[in-house]
ROPAPA-932016 format. One record per residue: x, y, z of N, C-alpha, C in turn. Coordinates in Angstrom, 2 decimals. Last residue first. Example, Ala and Ser with C-alpha at 12.3 -4.5 7.8 and 13.67 -1.06 7.14 Angstrom:
BEGIN
12.85,-2.25,7.08,13.67,-1.06,7.14,12.90,0.03,7.87 .
13.19,-5.69,7.80,12.30,-4.50,7.80,13.20,-3.30,7.80 .
This chain:
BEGIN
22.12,331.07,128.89,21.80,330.09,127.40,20.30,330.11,127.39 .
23.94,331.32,130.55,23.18,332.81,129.51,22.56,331.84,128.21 .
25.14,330.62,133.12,24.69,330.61,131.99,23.82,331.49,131.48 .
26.22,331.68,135.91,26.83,332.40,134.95,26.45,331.73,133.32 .
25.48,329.78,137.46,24.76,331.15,137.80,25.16,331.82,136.55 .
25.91,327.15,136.60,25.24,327.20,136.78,24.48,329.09,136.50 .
29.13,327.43,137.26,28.50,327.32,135.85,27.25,327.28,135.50 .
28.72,328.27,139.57,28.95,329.33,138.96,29.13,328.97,137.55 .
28.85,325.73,140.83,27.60,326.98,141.02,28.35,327.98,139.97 .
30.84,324.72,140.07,29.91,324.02,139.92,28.47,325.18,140.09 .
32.80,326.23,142.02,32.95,326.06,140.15,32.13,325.94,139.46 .
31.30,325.29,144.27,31.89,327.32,143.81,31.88,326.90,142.12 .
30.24,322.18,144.32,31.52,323.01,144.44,30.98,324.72,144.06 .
27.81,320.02,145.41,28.41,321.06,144.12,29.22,322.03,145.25 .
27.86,316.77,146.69,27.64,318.19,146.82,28.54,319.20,145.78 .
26.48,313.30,146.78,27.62,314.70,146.37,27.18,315.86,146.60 .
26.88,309.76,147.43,26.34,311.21,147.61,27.10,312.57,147.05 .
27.86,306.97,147.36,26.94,307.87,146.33,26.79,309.25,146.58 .
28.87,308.00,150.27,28.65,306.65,149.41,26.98,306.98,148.67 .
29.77,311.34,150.49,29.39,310.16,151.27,29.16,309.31,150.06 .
30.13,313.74,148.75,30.22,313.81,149.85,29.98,312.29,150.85 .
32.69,314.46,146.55,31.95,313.30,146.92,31.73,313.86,148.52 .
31.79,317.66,144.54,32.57,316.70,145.40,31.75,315.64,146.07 .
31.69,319.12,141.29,30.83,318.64,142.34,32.28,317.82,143.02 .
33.52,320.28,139.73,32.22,320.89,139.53,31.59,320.54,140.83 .
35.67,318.83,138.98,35.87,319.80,140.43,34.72,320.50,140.42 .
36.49,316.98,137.36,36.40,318.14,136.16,36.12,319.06,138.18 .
35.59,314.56,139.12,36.82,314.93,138.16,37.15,316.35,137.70 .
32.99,315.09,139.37,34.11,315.16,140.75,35.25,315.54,140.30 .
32.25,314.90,136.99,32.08,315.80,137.70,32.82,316.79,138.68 .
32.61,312.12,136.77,33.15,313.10,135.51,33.15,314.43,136.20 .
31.34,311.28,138.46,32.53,311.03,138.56,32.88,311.96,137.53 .
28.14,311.84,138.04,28.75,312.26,138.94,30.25,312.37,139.03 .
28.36,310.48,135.18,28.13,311.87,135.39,28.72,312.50,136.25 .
28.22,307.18,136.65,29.00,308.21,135.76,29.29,309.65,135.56 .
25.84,306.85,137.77,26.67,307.48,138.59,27.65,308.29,137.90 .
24.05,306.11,135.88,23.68,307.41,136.63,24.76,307.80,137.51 .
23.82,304.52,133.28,24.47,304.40,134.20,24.72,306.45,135.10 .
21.83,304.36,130.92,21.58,303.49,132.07,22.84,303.52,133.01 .
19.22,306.52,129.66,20.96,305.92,129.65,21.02,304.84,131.12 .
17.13,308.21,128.94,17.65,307.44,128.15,18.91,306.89,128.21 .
15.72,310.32,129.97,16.12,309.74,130.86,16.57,308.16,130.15 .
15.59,313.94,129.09,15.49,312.28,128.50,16.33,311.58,129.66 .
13.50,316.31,131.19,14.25,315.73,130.01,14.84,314.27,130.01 .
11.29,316.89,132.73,10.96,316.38,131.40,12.43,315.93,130.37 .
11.22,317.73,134.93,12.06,318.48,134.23,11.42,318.12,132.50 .
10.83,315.20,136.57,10.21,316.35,136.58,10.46,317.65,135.43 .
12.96,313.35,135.71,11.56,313.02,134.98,10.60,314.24,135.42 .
15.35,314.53,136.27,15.18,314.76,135.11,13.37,314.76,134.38 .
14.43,314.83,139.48,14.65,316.03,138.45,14.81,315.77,137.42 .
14.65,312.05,139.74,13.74,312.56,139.97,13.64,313.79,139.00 .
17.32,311.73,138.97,16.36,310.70,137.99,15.01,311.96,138.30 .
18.52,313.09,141.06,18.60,313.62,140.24,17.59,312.55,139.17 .
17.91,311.66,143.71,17.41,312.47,142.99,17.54,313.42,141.86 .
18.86,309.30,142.63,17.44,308.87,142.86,16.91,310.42,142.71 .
21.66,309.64,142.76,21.01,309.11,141.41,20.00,309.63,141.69 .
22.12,312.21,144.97,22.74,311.15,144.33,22.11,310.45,143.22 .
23.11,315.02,146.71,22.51,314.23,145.71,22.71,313.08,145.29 .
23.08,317.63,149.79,24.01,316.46,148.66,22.58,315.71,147.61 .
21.19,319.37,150.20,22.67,319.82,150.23,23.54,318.84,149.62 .
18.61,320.30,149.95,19.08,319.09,149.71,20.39,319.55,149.55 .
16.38,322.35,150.00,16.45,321.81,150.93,17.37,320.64,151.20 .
15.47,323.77,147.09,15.09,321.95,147.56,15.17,321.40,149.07 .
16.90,325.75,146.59,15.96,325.91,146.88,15.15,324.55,147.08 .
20.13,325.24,146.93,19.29,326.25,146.83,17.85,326.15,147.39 .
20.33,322.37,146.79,20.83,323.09,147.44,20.56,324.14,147.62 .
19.05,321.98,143.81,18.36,321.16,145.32,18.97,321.91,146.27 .
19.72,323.90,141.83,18.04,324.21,142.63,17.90,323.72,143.87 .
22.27,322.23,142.02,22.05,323.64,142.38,21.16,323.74,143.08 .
21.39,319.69,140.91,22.29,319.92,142.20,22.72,321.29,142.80 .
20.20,320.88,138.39,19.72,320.13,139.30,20.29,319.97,140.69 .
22.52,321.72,136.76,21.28,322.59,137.15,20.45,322.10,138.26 .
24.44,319.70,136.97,24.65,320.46,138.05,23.70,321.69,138.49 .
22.61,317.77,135.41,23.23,317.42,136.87,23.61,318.37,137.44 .
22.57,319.60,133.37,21.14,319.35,133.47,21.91,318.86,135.23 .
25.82,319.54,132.07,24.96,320.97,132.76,23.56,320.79,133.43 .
25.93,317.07,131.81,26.99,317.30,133.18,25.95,318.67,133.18 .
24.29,316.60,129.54,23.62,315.93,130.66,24.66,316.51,132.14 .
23.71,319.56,127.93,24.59,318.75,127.99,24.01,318.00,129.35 .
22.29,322.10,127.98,22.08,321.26,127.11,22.94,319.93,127.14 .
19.86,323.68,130.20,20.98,323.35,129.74,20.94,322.64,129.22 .
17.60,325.92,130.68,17.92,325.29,129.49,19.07,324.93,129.26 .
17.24,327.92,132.59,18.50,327.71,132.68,18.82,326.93,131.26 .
14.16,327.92,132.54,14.99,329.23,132.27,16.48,328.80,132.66 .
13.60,325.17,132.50,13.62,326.20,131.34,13.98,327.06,131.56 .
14.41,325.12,135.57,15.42,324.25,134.59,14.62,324.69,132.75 .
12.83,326.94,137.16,14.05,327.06,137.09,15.25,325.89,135.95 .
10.41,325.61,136.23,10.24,326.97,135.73,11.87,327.15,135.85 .
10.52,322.95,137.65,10.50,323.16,136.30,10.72,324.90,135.46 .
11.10,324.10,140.15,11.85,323.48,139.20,11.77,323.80,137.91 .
8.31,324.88,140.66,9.36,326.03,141.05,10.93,325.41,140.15 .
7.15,322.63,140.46,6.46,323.63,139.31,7.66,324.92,139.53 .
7.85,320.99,142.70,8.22,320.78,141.34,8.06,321.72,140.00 .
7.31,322.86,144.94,8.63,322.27,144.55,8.77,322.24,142.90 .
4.30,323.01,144.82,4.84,323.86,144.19,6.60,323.66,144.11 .
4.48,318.91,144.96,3.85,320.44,145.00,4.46,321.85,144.27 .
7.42,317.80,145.28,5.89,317.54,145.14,5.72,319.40,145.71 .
9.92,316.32,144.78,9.71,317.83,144.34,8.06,317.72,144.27 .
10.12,313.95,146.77,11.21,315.43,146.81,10.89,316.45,146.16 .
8.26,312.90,146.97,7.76,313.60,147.44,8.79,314.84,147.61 .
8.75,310.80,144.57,7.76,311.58,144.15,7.51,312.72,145.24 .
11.81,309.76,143.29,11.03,309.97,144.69,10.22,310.88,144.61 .
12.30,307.05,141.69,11.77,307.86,141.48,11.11,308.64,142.93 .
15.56,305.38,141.60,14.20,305.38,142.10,13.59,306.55,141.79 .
17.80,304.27,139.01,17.16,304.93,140.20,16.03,304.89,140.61 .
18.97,300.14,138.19,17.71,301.68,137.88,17.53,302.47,139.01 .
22.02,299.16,138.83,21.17,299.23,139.04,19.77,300.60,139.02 .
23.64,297.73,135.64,23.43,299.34,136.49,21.98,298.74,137.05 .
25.64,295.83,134.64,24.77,295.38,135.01,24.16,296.93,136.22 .
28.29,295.14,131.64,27.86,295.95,133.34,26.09,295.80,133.60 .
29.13,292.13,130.62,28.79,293.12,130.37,27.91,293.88,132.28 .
32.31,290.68,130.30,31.34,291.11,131.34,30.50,291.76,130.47 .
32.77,288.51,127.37,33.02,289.68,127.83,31.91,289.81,129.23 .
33.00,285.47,127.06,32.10,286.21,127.00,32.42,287.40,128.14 .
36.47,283.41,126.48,34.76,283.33,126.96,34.27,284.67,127.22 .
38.70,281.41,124.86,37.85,283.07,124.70,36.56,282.55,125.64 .
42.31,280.16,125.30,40.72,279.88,125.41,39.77,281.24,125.57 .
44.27,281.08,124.64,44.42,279.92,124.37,42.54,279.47,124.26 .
45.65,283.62,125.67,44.73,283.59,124.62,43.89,282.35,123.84 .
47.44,283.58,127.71,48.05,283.08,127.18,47.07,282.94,125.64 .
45.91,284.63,130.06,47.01,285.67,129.34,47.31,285.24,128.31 .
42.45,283.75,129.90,43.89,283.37,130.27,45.14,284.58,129.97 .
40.86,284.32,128.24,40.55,283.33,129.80,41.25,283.95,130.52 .
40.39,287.35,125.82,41.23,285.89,126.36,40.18,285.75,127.83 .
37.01,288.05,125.34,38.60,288.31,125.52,38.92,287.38,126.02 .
34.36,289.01,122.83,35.59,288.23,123.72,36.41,288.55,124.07 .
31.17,290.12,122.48,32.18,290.78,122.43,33.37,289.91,123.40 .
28.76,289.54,121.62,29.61,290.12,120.57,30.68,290.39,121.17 .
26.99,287.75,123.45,27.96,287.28,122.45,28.53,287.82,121.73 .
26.33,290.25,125.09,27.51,288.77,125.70,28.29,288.15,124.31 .
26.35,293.45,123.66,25.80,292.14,124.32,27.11,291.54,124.53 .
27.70,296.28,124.95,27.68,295.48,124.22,27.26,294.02,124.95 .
25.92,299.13,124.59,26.61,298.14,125.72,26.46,297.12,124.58 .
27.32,302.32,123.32,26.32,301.16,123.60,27.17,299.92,124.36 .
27.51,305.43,124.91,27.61,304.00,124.05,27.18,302.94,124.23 .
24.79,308.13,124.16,25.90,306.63,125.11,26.50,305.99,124.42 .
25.61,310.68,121.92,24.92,309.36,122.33,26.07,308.39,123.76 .
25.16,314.13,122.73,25.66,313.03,122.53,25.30,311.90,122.67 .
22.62,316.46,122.05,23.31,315.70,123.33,24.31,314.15,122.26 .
23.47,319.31,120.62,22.85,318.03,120.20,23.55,317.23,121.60 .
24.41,321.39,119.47,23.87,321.68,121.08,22.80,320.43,120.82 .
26.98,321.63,117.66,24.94,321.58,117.25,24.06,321.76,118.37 .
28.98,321.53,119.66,28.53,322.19,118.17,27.44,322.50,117.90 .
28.22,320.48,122.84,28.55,320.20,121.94,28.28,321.54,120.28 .
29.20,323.12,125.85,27.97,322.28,124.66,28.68,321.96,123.50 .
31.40,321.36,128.32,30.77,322.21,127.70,29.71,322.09,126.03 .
31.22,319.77,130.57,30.56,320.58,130.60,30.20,321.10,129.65 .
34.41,319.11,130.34,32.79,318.29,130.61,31.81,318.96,130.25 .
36.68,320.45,129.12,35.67,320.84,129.67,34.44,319.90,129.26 .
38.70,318.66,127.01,39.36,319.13,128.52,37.75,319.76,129.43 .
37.16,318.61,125.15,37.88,317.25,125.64,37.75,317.65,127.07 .
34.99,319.46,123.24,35.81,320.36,124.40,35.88,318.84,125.26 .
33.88,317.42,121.56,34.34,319.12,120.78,35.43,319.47,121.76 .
35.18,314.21,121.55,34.12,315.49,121.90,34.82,316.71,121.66 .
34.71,311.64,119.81,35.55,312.49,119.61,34.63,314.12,120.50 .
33.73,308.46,120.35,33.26,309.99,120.24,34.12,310.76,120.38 .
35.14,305.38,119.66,35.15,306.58,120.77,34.79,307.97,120.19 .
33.57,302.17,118.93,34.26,303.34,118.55,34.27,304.72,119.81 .
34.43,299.47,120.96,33.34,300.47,120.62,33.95,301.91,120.14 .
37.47,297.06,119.84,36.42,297.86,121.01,35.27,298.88,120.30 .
37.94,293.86,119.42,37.64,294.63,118.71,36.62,295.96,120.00 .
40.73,292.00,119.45,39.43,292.40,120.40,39.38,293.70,119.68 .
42.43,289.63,118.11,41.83,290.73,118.00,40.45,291.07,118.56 .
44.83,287.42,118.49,43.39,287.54,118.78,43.18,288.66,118.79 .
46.84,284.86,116.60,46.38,286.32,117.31,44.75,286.68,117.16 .
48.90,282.07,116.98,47.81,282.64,117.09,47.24,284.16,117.06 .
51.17,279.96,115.65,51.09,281.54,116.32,49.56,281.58,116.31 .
52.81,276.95,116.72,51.67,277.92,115.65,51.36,279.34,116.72 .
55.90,276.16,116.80,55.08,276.27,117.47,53.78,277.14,116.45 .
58.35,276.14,114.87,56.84,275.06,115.07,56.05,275.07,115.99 .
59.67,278.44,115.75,59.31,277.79,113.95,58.30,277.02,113.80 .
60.30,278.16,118.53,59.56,279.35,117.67,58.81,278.94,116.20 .
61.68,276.05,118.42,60.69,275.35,118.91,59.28,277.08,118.74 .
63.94,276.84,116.80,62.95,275.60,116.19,61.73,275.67,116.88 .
64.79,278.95,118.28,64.43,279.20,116.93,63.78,278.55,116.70 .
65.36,277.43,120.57,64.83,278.68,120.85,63.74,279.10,119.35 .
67.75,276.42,119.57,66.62,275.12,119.96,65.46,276.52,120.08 .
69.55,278.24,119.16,69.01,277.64,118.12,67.84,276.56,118.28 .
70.27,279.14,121.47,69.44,280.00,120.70,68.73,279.05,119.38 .
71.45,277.04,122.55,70.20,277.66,123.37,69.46,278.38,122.31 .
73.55,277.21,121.30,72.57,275.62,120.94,71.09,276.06,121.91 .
74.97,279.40,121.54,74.22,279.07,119.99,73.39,277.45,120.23 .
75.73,278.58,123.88,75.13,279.56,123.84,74.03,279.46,122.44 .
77.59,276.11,123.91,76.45,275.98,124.62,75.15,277.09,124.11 .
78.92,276.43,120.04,78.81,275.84,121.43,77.71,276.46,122.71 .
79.39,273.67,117.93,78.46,275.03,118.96,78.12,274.77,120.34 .
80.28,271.61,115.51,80.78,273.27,116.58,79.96,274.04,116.80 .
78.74,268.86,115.29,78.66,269.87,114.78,79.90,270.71,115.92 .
77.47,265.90,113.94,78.58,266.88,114.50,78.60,267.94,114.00 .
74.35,264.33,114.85,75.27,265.43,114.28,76.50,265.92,114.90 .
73.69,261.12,115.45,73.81,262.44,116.01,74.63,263.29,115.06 .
């Protein structure tokens, strides 16, 4: 055994040190999806520069992307990836002159951002649709009547950005209704 002078405190710190010294360090780097820098942070709504829609991001498969088990990082298994269920298409919400009264009202509004196409759409329905709240199925509807791109796979999103920013409010599970704010970004485009 060693002799030594130390006393209790320094023999805590020093067993502290060794079992730091030989223990092996590990670090794990999770690597995330770069973030789009948008023109108007603070306004959802408003058009990008080029009046170019922005991209989604992408989902990342199972095997590209890990995170610890554990807190302790000891063991990696396969990121969630989200799983959106597809809207429905309801062919009799804008049938007939409905849909041709749309379409004529979403080219002459020509919005360019997917929050302005949701609240052009959650307008007309309240207005002139007969539809005082909305939720995926009909707004999918209005895009594929409308003709514009129906290239993303999470439909509620929008809505929450929405609710957020006070354009639209939740009215029931999934459901919403546009706000004064929300109409009047609508009535007051000039685009």
């Amino acid at each position: 055994m060693l002799d030594a002078d130390i006393s209790d405190g320094n023999l805590s710190e020093l067993t502290q040190a060794i079992t730091s010294a030989l223990k092996p360090t590990s670090l794990h780097v999770r690597h995330l999806p770069p973030r789009l820098a948008a023109p108007h942070a603070l306004d959802p709504i408003a058009e990008p520069a080029a009046a170019v829609e922005e991209p989604e991001p992408e989902e990342l498969d199972e095997s590209e992307a890990i995170e610890p088990a554990n807190g302790n990082g000891s063991e990696l298994k396969p990121a969630r990836v989200k799983k959106f269920k597809p809207p429905d298409y309801l062919p009799e919400l804008l049938a007939g002159e409905k849909g041709t009264a749309f379409k004529e009202f979403a080219k002459e509004k020509a919005p360019g951002t997917k929050a302005k196409k949701y609240l052009t759409a959650t307008y007309w329905l309240k207005e002139r649709g007969d539809s005082p709240t909305v939720n995926a199925d009909k707004i999918y509807t209005c895009f594929k009547t409308a003709g514009w791109s129906t290239g993303f796979n999470d439909w509620n999103q929008t809505f929450h950005n929405l609710v957020h920013s006070e354009h639209l409010r939740k009215a029931g599970n999934g459901e919403f209704a546009i706000n004064p704010l929300g109409e009047d970004a609508v009535t007051q485009s000039t685009e």
